[in-house]
DSSP file (Angstrom, degrees, kcal/mol; ACC not computed):
  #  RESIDUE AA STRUCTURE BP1 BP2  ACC     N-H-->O    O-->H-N    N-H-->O    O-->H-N    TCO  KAPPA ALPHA  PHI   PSI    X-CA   Y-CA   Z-CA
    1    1 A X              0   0    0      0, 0.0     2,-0.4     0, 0.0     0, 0.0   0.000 360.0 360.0 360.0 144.4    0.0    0.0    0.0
    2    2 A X        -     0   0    0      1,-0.1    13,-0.1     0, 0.0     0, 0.0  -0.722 360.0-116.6-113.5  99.3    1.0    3.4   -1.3
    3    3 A X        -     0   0    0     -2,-0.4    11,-2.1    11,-0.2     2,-0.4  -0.131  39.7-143.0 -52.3 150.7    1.9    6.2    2.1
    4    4 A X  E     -A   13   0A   0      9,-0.2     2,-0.4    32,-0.0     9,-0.2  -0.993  14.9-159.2-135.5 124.0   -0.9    9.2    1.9
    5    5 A X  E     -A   12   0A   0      7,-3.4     7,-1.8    -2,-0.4     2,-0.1  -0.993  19.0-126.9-114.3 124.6   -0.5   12.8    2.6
    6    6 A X        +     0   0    0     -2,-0.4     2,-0.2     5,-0.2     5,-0.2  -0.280  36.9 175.6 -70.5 150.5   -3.0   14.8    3.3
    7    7 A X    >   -     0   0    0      1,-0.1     3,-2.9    -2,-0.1    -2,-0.0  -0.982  50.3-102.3-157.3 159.7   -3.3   18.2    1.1
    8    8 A X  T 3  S+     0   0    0      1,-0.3    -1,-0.1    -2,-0.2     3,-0.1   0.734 124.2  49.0 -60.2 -44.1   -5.3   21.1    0.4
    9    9 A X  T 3  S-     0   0    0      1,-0.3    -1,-0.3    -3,-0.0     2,-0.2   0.288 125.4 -94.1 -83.8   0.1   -6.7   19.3   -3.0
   10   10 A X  S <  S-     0   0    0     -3,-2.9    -1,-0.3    28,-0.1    -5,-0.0  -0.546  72.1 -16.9 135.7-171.7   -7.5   16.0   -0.9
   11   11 A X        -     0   0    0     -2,-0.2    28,-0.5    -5,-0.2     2,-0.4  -0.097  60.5-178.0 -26.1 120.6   -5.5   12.9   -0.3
   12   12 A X  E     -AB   5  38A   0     -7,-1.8    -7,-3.4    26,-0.2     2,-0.4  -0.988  27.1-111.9-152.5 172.0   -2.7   12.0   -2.3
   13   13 A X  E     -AB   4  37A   0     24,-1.7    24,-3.0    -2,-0.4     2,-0.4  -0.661  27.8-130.0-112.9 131.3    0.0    9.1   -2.7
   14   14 A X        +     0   0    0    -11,-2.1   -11,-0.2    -2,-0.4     3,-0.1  -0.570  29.9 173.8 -89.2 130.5    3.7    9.9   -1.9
   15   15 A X        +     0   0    0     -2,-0.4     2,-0.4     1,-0.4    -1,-0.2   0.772  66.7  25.2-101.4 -33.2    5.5    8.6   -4.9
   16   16 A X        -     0   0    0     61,-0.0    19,-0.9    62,-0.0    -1,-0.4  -0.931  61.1-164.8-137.4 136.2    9.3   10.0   -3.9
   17   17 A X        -     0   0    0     -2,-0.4    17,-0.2    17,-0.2     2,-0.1  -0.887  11.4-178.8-111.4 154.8   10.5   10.6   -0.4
   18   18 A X        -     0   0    0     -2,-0.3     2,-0.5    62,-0.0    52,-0.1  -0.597   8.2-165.4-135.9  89.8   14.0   12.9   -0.2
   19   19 A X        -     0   0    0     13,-0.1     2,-0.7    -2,-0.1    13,-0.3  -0.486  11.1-162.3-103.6 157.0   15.0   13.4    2.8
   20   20 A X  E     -C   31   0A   0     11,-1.7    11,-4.4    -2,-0.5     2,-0.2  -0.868  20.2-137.5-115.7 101.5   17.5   16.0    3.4
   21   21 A X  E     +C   30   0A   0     -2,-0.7     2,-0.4     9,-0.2     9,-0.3  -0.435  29.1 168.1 -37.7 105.6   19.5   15.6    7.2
   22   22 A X  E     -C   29   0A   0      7,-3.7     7,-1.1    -2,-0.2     2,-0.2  -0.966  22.8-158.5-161.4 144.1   20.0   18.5    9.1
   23   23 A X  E     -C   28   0A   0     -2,-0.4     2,-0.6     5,-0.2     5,-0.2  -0.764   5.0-170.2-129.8 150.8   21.2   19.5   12.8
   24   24 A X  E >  S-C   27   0A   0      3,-3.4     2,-2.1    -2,-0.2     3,-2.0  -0.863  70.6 -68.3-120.5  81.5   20.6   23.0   14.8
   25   25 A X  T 3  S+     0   0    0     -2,-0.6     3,-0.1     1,-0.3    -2,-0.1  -0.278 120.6   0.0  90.6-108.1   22.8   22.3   17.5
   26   26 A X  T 3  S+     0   0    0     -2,-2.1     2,-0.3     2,-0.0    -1,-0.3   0.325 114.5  95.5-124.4 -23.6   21.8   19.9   19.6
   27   27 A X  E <   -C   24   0A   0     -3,-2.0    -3,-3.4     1,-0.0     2,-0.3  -0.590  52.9-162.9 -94.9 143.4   18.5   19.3   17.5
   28   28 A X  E     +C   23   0A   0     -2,-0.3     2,-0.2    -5,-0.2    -5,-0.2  -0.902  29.5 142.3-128.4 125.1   18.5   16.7   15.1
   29   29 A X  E     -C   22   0A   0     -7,-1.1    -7,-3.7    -2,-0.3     2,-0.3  -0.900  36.9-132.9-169.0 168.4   15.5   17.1   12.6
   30   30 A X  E     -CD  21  50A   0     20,-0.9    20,-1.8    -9,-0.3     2,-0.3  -0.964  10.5-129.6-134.3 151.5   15.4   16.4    8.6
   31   31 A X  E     -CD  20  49A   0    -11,-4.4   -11,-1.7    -2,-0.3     2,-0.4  -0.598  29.5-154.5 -89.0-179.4   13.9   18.6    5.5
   32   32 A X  E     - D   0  48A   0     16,-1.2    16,-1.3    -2,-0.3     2,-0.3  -0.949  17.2-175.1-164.2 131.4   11.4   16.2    3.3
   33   33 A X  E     - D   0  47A   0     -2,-0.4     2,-0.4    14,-0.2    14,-0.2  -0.888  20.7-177.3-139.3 102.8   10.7   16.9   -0.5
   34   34 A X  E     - D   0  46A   0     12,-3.4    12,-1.8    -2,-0.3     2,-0.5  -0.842  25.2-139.1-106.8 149.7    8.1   14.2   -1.4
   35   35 A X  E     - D   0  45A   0    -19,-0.9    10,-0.2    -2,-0.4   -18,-0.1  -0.557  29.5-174.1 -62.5  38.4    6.6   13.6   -4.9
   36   36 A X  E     - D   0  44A   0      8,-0.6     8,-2.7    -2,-0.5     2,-0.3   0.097  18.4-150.2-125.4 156.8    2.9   13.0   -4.4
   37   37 A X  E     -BD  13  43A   0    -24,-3.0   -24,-1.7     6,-0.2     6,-0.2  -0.908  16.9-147.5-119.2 136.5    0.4   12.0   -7.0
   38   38 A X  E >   -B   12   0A   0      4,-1.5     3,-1.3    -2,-0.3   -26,-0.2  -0.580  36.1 -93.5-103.9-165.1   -3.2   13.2   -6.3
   39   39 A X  T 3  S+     0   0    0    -28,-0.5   -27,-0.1     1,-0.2   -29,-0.1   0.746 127.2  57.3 -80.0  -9.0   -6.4   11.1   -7.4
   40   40 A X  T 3  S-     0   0    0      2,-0.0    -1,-0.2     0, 0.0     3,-0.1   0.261 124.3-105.8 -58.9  -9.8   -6.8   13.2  -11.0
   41   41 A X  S <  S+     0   0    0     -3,-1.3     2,-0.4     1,-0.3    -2,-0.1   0.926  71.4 159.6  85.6  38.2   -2.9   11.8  -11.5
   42   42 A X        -     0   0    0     -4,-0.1    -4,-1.5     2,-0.0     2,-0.6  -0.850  37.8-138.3 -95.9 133.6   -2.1   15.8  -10.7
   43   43 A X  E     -D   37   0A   0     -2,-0.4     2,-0.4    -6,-0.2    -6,-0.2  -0.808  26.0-170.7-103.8 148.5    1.7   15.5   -9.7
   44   44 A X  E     -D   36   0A   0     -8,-2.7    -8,-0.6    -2,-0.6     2,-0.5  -0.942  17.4-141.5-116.3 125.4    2.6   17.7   -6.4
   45   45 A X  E     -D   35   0A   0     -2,-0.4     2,-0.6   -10,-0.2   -10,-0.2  -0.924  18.4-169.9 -78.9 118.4    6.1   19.0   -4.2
   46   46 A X  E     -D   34   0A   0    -12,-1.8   -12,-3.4    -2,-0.5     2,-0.3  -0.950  13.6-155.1-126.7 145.2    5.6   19.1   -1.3
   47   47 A X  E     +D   33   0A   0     -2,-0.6     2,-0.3   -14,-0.2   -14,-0.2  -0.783  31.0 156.8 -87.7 138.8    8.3   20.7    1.1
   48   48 A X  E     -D   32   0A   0    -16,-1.3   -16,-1.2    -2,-0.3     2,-0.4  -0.939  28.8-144.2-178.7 135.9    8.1   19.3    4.9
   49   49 A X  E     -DE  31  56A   0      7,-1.4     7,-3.4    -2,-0.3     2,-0.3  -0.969  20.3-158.8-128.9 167.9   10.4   18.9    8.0
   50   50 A X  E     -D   30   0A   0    -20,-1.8   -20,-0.9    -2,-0.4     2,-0.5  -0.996  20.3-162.6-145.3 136.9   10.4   16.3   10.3
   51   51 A X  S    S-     0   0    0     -2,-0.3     3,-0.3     3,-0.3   -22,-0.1  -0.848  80.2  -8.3-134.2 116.8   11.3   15.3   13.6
   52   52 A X  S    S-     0   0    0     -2,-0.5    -1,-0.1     1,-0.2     3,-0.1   0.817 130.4 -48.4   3.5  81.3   11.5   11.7   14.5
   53   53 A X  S    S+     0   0    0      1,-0.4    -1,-0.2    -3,-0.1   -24,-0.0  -0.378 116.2 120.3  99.8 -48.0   10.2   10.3   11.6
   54   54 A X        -     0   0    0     -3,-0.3     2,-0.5    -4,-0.0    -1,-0.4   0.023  56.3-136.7 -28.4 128.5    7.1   12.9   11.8
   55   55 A X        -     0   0    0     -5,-0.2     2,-0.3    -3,-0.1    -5,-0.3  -0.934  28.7-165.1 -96.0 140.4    6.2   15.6    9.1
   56   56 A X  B     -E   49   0A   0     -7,-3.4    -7,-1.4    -2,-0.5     2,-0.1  -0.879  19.8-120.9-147.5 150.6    5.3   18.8   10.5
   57   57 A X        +     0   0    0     -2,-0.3    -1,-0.1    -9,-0.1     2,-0.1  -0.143  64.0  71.9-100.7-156.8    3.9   21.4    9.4
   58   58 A X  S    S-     0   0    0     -2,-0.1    -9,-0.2     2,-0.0    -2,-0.1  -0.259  87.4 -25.4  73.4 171.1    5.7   25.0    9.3
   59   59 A X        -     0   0    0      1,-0.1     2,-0.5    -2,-0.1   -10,-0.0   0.227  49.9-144.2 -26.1 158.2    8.4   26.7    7.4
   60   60 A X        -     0   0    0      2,-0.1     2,-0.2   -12,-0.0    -1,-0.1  -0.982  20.8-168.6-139.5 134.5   10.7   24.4    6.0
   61   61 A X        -     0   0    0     -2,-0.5     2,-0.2     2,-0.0   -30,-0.0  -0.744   4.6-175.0-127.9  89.2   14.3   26.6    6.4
   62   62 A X        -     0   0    0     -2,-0.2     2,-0.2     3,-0.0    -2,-0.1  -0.451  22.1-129.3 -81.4 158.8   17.2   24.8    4.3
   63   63 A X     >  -     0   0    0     -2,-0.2     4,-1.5     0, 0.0     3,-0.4  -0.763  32.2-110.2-125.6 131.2   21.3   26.4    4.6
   64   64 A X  H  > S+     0   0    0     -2,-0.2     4,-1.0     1,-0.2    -2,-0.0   0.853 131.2  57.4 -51.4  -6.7   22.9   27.0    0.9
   65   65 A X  H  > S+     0   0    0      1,-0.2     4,-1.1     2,-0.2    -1,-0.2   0.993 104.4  54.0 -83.5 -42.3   25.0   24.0    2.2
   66   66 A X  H  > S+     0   0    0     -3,-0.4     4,-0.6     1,-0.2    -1,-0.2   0.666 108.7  45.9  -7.7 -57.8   21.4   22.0    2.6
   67   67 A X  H  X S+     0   0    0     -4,-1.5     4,-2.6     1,-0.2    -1,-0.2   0.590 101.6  59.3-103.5 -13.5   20.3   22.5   -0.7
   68   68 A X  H  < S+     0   0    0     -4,-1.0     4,-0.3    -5,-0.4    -2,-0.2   0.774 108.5  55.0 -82.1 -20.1   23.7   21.6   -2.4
   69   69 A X  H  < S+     0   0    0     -4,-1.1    -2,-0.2     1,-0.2     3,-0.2   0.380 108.3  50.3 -65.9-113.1   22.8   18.0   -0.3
   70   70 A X  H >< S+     0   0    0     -4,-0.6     3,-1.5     2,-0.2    -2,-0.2   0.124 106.2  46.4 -12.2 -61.8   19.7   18.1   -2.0
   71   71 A X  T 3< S+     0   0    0     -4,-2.6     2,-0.8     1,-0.3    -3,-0.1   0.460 112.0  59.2 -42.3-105.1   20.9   18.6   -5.8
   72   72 A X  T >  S+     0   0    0      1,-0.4     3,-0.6    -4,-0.3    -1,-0.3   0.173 108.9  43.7   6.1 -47.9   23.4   15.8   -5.0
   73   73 A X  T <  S+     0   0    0     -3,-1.5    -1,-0.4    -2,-0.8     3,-0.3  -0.070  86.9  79.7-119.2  45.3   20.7   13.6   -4.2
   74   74 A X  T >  S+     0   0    0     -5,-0.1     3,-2.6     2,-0.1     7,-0.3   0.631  76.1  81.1 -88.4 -25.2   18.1   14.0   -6.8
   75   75 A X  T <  S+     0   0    0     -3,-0.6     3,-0.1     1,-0.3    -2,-0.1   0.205  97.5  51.8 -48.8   1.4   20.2   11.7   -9.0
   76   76 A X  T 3  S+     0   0    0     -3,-0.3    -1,-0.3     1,-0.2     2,-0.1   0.164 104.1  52.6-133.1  21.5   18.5    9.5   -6.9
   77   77 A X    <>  -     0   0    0     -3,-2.6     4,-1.8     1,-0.2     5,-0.2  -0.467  57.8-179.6-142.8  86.5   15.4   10.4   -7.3
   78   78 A X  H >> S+     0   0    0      1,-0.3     4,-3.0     2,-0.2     3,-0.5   0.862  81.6  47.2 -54.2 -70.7   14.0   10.7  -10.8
   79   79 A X  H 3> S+     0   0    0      1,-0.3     4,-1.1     2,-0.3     5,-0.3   0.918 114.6  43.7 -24.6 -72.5   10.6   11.8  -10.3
   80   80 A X  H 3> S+     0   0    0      1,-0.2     4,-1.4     2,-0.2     3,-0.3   0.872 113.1  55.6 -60.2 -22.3   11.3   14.5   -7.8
   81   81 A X  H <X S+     0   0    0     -4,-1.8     4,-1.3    -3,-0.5    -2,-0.3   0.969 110.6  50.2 -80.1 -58.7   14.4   15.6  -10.3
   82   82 A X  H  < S+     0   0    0     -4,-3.0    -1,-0.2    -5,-0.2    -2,-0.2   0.697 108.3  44.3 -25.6 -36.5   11.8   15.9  -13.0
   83   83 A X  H  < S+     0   0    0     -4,-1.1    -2,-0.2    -3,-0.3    -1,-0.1   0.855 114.3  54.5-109.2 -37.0    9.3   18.0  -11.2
   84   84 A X  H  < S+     0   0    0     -4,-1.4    -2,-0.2    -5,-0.3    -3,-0.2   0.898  74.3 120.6 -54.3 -50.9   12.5   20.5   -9.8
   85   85 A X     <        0   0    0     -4,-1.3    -3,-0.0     1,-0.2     0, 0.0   0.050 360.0 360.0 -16.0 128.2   14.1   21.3  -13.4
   86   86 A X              0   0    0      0, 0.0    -1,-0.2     0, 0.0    -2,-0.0   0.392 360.0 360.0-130.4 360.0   13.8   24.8  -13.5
């Protein structure tokens, strides 16, 4: 079975997870860039932190150093590397 995220346009099914590691300190927490499909096959980004294991809602704040992980690891994520081109 196919993980579900709720979203403004209903339900939809997380196709790509990418999660991006990242520490404040003493706090330990990760950013999340998932792929989601909704039920009309409309594809979505959605941007996320998390803190053990949890998606949470708020600001999502990435560091240029942050976002050079990310490029780096899109090569491993086709979908989400598709939907990013800009």
């Amino acid at each position: 079975m196919t993980a579900k995220a709720a979203t403004p346009w209903g339900q939809a099914s997380i196709l790509e997870e990418l999660p991006v590691q990242q520490r404040a300190g003493d706090k330990r927490f990760a950013s999340v860039v998932q792929l989601l499909e909704s039920a009309s096959g409309e594809r979505l980004v959605r941007f996320a932190y998390s803190t053990d294991g949890t998606a949470r809602r708020g600001p999502v704040t990435l560091r240029a150093r942050d976002i050079e992980k990310l490029r780096q690891a899109l090569g491993k994520h086709p979908g989400l590397e598709e939907a990013l081109r800009f």
